[in-house]
BATORRO-146682 format. One record per residue: residue number from 1; residue in three letters; x, y, z of N, C-alpha, C in turn. Coordinates in steps of 0.02 Angstrom, whole numbers, plus 50000, padded with zeros to 5 digits. Layout:
REM BATORRO-146682
SITE	seq	type	nx	ny	nz	cax	cay	caz	cx	cy	cz
SITE	NUM	ALA	X	Y	Z	X	Y	Z	X	Y	Z
...
This chain:
REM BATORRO-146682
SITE	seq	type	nx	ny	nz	cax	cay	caz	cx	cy	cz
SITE	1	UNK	50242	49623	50609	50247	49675	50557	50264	49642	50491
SITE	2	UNK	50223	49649	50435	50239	49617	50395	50317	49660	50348
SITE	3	UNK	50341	49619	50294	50400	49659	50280	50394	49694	50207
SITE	4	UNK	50334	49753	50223	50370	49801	50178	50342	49866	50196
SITE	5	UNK	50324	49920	50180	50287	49982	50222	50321	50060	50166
SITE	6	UNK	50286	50099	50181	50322	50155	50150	50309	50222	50207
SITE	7	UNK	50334	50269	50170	50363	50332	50217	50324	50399	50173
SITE	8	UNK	50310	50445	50224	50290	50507	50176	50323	50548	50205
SITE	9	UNK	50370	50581	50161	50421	50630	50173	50404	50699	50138
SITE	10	UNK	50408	50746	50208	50399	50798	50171	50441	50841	50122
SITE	11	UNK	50492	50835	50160	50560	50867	50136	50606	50833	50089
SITE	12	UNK	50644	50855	50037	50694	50831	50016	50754	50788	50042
SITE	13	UNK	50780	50748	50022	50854	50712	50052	50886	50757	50077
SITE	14	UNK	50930	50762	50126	50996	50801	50114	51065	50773	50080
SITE	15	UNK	51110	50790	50075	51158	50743	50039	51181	50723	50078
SITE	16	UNK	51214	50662	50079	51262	50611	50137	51354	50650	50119
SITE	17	UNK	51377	50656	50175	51446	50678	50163	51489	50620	50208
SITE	18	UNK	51550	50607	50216	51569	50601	50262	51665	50632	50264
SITE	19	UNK	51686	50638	50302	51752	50662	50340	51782	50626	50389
SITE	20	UNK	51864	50643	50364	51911	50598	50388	51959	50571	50345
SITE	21	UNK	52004	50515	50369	52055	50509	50302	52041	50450	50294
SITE	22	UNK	51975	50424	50330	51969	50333	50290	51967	50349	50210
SITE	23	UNK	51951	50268	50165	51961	50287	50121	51866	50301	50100
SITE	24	UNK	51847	50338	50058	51786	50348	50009	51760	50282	49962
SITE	25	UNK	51704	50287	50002	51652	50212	49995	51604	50244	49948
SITE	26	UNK	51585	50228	49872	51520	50259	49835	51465	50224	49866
SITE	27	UNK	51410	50265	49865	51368	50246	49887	51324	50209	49864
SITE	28	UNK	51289	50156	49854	51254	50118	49830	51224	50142	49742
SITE	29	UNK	51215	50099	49706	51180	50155	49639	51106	50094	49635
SITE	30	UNK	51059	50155	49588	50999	50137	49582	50995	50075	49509
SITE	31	UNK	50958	50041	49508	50946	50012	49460	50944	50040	49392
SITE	32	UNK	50977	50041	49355	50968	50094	49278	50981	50068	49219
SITE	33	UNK	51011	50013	49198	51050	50002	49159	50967	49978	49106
SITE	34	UNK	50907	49975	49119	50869	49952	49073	50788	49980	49118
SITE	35	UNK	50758	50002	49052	50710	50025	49089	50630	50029	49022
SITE	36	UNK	50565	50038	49065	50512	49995	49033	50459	50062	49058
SITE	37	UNK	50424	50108	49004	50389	50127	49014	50324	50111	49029
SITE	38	UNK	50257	50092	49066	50215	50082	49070	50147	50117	49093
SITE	39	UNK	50140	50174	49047	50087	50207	49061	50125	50258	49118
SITE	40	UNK	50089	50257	49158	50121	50295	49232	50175	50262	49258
SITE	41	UNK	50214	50217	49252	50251	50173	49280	50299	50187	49249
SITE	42	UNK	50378	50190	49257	50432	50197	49252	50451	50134	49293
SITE	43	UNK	50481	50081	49242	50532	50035	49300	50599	50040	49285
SITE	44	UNK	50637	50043	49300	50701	50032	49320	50738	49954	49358
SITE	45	UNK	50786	49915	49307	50817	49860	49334	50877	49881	49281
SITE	46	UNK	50930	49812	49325	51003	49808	49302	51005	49771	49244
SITE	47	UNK	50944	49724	49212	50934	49675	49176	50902	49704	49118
SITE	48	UNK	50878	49685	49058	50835	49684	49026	50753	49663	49046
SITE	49	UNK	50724	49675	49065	50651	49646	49077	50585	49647	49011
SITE	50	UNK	50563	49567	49027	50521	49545	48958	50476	49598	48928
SITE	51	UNK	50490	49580	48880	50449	49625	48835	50350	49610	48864
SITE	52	UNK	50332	49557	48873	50275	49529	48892	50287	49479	48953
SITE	53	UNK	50288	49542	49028	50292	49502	49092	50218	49492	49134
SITE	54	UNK	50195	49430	49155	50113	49435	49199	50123	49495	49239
SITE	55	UNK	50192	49504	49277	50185	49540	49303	50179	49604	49277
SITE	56	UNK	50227	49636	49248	50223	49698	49233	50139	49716	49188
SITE	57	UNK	50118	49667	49164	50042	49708	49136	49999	49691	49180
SITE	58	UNK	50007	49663	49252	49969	49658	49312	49972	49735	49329
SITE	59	UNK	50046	49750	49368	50038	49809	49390	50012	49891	49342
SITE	60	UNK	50024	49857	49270	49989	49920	49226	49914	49912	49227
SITE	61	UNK	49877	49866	49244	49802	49857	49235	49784	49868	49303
SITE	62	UNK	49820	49874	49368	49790	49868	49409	49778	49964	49418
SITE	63	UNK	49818	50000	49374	49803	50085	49379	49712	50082	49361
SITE	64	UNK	49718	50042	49304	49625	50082	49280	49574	50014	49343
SITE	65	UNK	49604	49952	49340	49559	49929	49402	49545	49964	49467
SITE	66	UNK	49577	49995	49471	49600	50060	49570	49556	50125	49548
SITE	67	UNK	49564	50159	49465	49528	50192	49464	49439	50177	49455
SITE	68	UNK	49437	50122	49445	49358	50093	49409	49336	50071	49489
SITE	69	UNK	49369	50050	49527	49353	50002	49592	49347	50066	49617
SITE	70	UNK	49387	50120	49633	49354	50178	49684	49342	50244	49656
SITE	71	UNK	49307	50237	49602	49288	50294	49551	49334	50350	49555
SITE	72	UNK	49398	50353	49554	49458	50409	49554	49483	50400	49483
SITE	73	UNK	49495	50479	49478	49527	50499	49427	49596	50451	49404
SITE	74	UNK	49627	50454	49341	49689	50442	49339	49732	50486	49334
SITE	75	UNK	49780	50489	49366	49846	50527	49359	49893	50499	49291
SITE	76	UNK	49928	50562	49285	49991	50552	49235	50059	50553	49261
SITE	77	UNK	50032	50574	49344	50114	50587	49391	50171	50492	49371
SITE	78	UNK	50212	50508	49392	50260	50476	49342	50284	50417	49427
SITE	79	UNK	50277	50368	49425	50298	50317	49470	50359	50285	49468
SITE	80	UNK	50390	50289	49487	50486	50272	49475	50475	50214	49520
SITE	81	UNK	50504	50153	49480	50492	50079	49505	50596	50064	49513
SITE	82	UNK	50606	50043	49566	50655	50016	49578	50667	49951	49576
SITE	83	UNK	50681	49901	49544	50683	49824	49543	50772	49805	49532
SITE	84	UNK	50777	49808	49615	50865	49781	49628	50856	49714	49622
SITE	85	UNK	50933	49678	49593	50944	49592	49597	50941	49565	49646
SITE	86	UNK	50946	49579	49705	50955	49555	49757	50933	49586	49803
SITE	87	UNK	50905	49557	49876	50874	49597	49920	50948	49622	49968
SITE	88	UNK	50994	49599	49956	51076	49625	49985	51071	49689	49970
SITE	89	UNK	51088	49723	49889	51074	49765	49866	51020	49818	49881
SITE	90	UNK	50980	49801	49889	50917	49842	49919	50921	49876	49989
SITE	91	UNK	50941	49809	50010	50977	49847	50084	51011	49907	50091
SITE	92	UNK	51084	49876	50046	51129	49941	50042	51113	49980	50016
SITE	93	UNK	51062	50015	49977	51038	50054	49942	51011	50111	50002
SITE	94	UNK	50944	50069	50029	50895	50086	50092	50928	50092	50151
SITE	95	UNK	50998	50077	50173	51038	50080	50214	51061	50152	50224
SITE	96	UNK	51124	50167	50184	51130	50256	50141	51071	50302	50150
SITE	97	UNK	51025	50274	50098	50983	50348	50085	50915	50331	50136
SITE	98	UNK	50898	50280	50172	50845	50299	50216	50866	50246	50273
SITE	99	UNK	50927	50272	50301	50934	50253	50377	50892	50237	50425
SITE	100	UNK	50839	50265	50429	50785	50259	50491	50749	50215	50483
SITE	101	UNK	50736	50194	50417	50683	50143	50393	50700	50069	50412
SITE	102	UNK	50652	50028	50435	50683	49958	50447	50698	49910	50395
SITE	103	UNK	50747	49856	50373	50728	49820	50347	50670	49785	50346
SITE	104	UNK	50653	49782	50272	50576	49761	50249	50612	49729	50166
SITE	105	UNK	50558	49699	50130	50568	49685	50057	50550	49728	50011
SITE	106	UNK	50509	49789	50003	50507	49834	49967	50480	49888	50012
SITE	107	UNK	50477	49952	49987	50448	50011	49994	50421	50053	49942
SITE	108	UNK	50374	50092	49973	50357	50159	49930	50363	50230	49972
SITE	109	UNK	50389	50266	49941	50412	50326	49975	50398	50383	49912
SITE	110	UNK	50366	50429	49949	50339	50499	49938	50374	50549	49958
SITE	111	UNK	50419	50594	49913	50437	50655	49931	50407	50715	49912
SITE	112	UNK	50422	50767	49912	50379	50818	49903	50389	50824	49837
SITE	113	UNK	50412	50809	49771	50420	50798	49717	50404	50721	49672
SITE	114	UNK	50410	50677	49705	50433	50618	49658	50408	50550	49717
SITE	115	UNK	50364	50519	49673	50335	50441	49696	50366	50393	49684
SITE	116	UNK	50387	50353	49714	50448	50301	49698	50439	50220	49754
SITE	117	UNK	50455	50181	49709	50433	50114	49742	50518	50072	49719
SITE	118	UNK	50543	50054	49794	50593	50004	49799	50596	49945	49815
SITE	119	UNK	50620	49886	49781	50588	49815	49791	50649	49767	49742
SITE	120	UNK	50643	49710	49772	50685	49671	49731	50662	49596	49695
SITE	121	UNK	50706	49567	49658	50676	49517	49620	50680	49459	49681
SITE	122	UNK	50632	49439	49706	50624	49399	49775	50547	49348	49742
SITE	123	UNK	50566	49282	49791	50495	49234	49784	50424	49272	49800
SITE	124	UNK	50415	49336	49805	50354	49379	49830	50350	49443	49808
SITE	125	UNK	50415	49455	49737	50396	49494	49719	50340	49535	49672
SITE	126	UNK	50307	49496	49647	50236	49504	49642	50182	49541	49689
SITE	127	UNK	50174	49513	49744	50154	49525	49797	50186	49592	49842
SITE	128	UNK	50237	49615	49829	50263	49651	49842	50231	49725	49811
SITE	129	UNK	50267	49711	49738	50229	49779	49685	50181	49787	49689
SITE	130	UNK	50144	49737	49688	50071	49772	49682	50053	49805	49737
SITE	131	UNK	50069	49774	49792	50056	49818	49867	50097	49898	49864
SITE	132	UNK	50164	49904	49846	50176	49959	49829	50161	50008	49789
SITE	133	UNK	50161	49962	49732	50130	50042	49645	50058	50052	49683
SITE	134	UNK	50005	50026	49695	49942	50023	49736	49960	50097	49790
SITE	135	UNK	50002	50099	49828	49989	50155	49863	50019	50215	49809
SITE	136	UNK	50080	50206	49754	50091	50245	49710	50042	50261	49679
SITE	137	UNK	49991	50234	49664	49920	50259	49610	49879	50293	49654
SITE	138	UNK	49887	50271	49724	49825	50317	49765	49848	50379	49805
SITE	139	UNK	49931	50384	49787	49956	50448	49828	49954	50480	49757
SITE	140	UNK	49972	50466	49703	49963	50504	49647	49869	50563	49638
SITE	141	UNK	49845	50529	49669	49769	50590	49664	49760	50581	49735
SITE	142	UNK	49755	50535	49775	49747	50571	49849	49796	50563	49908
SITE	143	UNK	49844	50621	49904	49895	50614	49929	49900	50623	50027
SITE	144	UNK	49857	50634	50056	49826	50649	50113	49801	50589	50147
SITE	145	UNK	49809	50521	50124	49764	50474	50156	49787	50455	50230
SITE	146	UNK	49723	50426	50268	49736	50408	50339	49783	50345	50307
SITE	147	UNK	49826	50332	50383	49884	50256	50376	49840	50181	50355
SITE	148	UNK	49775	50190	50392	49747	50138	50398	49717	50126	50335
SITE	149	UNK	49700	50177	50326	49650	50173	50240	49706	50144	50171
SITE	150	UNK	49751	50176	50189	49817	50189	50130	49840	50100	50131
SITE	151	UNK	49856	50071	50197	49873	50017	50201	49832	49966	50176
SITE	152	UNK	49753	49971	50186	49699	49944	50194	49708	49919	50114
SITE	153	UNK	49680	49980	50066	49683	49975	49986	49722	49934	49986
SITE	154	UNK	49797	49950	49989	49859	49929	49975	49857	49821	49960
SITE	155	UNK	49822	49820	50027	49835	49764	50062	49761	49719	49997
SITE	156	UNK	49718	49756	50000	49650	49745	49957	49692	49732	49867
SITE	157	UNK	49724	49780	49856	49733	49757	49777	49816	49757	49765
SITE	158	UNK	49843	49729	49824	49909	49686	49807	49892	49609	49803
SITE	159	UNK	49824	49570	49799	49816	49512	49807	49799	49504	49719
SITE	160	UNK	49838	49425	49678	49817	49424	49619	49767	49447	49582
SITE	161	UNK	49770	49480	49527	49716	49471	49479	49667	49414	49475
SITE	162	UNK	49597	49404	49501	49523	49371	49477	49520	49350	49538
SITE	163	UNK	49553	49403	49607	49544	49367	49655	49479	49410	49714
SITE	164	UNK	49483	49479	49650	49428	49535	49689	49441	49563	49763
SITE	165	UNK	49510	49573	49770	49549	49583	49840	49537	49552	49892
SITE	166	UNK	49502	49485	49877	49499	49432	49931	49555	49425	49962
SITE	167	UNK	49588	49408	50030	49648	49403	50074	49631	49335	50130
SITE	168	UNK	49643	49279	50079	49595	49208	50152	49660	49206	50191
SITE	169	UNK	49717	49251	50195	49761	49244	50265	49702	49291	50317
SITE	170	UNK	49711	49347	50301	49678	49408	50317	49619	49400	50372
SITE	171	UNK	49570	49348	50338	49514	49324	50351	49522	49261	50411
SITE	172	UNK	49570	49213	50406	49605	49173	50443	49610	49207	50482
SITE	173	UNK	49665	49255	50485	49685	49298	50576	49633	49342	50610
SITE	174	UNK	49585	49355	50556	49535	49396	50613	49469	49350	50644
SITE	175	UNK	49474	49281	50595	49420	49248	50652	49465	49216	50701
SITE	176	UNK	49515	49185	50712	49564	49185	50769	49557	49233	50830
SITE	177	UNK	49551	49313	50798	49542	49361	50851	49513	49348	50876
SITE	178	UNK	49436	49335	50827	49368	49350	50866	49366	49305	50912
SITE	179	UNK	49383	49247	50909	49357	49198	50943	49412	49178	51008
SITE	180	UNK	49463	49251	51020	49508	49274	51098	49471	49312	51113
SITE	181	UNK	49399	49328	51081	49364	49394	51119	49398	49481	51106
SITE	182	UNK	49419	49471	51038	49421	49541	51006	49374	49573	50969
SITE	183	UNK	49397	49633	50952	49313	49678	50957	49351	49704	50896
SITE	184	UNK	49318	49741	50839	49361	49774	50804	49340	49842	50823
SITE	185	UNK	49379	49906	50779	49363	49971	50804	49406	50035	50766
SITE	186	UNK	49375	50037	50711	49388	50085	50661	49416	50137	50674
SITE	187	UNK	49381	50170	50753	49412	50242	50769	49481	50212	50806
SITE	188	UNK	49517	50171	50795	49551	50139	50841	49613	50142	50771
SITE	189	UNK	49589	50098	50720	49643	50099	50675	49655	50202	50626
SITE	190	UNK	49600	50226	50649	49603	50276	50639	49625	50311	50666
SITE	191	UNK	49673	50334	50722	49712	50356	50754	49774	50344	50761
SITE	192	UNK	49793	50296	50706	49869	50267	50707	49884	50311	50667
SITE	193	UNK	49948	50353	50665	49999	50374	50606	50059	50348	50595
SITE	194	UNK	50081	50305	50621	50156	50280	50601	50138	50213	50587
SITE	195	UNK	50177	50182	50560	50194	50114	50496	50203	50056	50580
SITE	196	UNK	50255	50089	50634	50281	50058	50677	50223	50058	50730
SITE	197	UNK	50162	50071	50711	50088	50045	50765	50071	49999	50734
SITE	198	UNK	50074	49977	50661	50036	49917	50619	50077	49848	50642
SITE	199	UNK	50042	49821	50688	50072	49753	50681	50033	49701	50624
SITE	200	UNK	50018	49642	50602	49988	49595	50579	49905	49602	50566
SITE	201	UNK	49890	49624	50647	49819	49621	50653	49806	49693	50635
SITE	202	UNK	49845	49752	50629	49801	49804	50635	49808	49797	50525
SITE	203	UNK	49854	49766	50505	49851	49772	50436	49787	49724	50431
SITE	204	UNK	49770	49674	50450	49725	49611	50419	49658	49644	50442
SITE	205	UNK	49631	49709	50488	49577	49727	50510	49572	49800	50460
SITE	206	UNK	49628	49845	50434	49640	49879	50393	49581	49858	50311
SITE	207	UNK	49614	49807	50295	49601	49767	50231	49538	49749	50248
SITE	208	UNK	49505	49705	50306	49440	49685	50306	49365	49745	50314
SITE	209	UNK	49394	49819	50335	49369	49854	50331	49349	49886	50265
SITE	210	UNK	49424	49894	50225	49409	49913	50157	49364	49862	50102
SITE	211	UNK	49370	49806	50140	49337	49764	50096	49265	49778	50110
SITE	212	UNK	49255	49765	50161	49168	49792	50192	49155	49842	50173
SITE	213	UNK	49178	49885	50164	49171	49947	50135	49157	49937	50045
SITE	214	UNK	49198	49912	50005	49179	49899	49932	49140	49830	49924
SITE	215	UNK	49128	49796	49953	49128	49731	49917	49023	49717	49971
SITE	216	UNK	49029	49749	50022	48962	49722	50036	48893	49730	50033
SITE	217	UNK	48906	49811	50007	48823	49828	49976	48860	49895	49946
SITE	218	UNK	48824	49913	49900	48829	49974	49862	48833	50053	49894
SITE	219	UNK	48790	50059	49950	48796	50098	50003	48868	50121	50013
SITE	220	UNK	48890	50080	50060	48928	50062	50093	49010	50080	50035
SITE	221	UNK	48989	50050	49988	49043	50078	49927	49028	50150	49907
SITE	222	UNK	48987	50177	49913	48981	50254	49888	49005	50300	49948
SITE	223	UNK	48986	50256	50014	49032	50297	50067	49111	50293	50086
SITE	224	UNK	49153	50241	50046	49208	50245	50037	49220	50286	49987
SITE	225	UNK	49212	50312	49919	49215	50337	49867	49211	50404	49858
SITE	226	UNK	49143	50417	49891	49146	50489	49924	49199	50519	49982
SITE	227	UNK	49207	50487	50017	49272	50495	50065	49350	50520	50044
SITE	228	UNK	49359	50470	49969	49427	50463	49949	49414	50531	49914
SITE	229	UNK	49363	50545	49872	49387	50591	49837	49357	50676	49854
SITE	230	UNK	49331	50665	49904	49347	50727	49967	49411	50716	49997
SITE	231	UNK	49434	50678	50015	49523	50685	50030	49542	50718	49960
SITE	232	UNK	49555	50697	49906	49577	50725	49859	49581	50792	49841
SITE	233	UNK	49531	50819	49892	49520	50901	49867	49558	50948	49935
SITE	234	UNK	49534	50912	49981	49547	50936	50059	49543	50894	50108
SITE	235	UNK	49569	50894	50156	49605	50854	50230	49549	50873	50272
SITE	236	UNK	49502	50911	50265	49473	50942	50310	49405	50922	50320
SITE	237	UNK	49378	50844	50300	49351	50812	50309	49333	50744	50379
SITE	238	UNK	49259	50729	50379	49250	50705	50424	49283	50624	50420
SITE	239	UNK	49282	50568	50473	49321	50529	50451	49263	50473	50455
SITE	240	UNK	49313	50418	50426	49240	50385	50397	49203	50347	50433
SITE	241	UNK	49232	50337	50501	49216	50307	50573	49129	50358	50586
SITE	242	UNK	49158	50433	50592	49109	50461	50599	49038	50467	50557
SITE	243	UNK	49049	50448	50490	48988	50465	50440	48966	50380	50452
SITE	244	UNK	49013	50332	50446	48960	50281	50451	48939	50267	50505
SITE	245	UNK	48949	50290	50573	48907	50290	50647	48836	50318	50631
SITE	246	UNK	48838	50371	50590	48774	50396	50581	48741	50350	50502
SITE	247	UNK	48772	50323	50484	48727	50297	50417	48703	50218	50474
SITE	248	UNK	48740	50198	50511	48739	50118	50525	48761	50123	50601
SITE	249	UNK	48741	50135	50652	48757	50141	50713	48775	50090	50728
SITE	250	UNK	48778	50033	50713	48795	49966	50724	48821	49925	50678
SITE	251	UNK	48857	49980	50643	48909	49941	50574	48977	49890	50618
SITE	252	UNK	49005	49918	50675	49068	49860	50686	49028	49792	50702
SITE	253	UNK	48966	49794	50726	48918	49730	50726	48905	49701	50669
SITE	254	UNK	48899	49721	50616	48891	49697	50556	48951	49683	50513
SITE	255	UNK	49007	49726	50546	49072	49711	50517	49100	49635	50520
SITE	256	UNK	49075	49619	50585	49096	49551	50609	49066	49500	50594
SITE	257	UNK	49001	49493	50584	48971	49483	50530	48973	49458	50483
SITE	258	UNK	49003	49496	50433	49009	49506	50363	49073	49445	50385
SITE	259	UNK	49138	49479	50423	49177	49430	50422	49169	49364	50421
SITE	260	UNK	49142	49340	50469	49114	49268	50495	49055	49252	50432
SITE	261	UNK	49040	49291	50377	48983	49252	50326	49078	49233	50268
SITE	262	UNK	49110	49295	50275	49166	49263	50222	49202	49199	50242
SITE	263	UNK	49221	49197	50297	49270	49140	50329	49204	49084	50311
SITE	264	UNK	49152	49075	50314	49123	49028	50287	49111	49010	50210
SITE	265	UNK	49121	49061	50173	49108	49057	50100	49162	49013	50076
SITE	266	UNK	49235	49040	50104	49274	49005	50106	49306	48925	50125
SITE	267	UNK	49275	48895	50164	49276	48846	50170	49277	48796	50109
């Protein structure tokens, strides 16, 4: 399981109380003391942060790249960026207010009001945000997505800028599979709903799907595109396992494929 994941909550927090005559522990506080508007982005840290960071105008360019890459609208919904000093801190933060959740290095979490991404200044935090604001930009207009799809993107444009969501780990672990005699199987990652079914491989087959999907013929990109933004309107759509059986009856054959022509490009 890699370490970070987010949660979609329907309901509000409740408040934490506790009783007894120990003594009263405050509960962790959020990053506030300095904060950086960016378009849809709200960050929040304890520090001052640069006026001109790679990062921070990474994660502001990657809103109109996500909208241009899967022809979706942009939102104005407001993304609340958490950037704690320490991943200690983060803990205790995520400890308090989302008990159930495992330690990981960041999150994004969806309540029925407010999009919000928690993460700390770590050797990966780069890699981190972008994987998080990324599901913040795509729950902002399509808030309904399957786990696998949501992760998939995620995993596709948390990788640097000029890198075209190439992932040569990604690509690494699934010719490994193939060659234990694994099969891939869309309706397979399409039936997962919890964060705690994604191990390694179901994220690195997630991502290689979305990539086959944008990156290998134009087709194939209009049937992801059309998909996302029929989620956007209604849930009550077919899934995309099913429309491309009938466009390509033999697309996971070509999926593998496609894989085994990248793991060579790469070389």
């Amino acid at each position: 399981m890699i370490a970070r994941g987010w949660i979609f909550l329907v309901l509000g927090l409740g408040s934490l109380t506790s009783a007894g005559c120990a003594r009263w522990h405050a509960a962790p506080a959020l990053p506030s003391h300095s904060s950086v508007v960016l378009d849809q982005l709200v960050i929040f840290s304890d520090s001052p942060l640069p006026q001109h960071h790679r990062l921070l105008e990474d994660l502001k360019l990657q809103r109109s790249q996500l909208s241009t890459k899967l022809a979706l609208k942009i939102s104005d919904e407001p993304i609340h960026v958490y950037l704690f000093p320490t991943a200690e801190k983060l803990e205790s933060y995520m400890r308090v207010h989302y008990p159930a959740l495992p330690k990981r290095r960041a999150f994004f979490v969806e309540s029925d009001t407010r999009l919000s991404v928690y993460a700390y200044w770590g050797d990966r935090v780069a890699e981190d945000l972008r994987h998080e604001v990324a599901h913040g930009y795509l729950h902002a207009v399509v808030p309904h997505l399957p786990l696998w799809l949501d992760e998939g993107l995620a995993e596709f444009f948390e990788v640097p800028r000029g890198q075209d969501g190439m992932n040569r780990p990604h690509v690494e672990q699934l010719m490994g599979q193939l060659s234990r005699g694994w099969q891939p199987s869309l309706k397979r990652l399409e039936a997962l709903e919890d964060t705690d079914d994604l191990a390694q491989e179901e994220y690195a087959e997630s991502w290689a799907w979305v990539y086959f999907l944008l990156e290998s013929s134009p087709e194939r990109r209009e049937v992801l595109r059309s998909y996302l933004q029929a989620l956007g309107k209604t849930t009550a759509v077919e899934t995309i396992s099913e429309h491309l059986m009938r466009f390509e009856p033999d697309c996971e054959q070509k999926f593998v494929e496609y894989i085994k022509t990248l793991d060579q490009s790469l070389r």
